[in-house]
N, C-alpha and C positions, 0 to 999 in steps of 0.2 A: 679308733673309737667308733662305734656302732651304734647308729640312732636307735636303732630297730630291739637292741637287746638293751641288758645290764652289762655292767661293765666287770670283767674281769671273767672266770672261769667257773662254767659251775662248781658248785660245791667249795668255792671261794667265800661264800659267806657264813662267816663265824655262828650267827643265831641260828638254829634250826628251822628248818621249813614250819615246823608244825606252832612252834614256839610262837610264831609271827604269825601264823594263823589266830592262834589262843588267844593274840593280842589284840587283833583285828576285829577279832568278832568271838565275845566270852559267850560263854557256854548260859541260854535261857533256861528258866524253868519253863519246861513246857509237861501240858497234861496232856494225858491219850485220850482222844475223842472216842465215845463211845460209838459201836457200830448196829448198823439192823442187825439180826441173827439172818439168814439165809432163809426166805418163806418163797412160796410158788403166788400167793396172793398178793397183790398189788400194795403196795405201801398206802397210809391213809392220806397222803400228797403225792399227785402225781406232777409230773417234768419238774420238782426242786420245789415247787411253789407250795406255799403255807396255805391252809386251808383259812384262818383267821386274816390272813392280809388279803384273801379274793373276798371274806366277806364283809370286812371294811371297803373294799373300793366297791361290791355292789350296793351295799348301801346310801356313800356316797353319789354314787349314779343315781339310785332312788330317789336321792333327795333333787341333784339336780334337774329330773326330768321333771319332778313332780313340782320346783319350783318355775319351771320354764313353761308347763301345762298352766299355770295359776298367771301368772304374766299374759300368756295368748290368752287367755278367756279373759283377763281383767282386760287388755285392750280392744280385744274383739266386741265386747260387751260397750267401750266407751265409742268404737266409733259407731256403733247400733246405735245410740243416743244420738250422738252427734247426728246423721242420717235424720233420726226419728223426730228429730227437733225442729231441723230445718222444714221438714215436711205440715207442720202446724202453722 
């Protein structure tokens, strides 16, 4: 006996190969994906990326720079106080 095989002789087993496939893994419905037609002009995404998910994440980033821009002037402005205070 053989660790490495099955036991007994190929084509020794009763079920069909493909039967035991069919069993293993049934048949999906699956749809065909639609394709580009073949053009010389660039697709309207280029390298896979979605044009609506770059202009969500730059907005995003808008938003962060312009809340990070509001933070440094609101502190820069309090320690100008602070400064301006001590000076009286």
């Amino acid at each position: 006996m053989s660790i490495a095989g099955p036991v007994g002789a190929p084509g020794d087993n009763p079920i069909p190969e493909t039967t035991l496939f069919r069993r293993r893994y049934p048949q999906r419905m699956t749809a065909s994906v639609p394709t580009l037609p073949a053009t010389e002009a660039a697709p309207a995404f280029v390298f896979g990326v979605d044009p609506v998910l770059v202009g969500i994440i730059v907005v995003l980033l808008l938003i962060v720079f312009a809340v990070f821009l509001f933070v440094r002037k609101t502190l820069l402005s309090f320690s100008k106080g602070i400064r301006d205070g001590r000076r009286k």
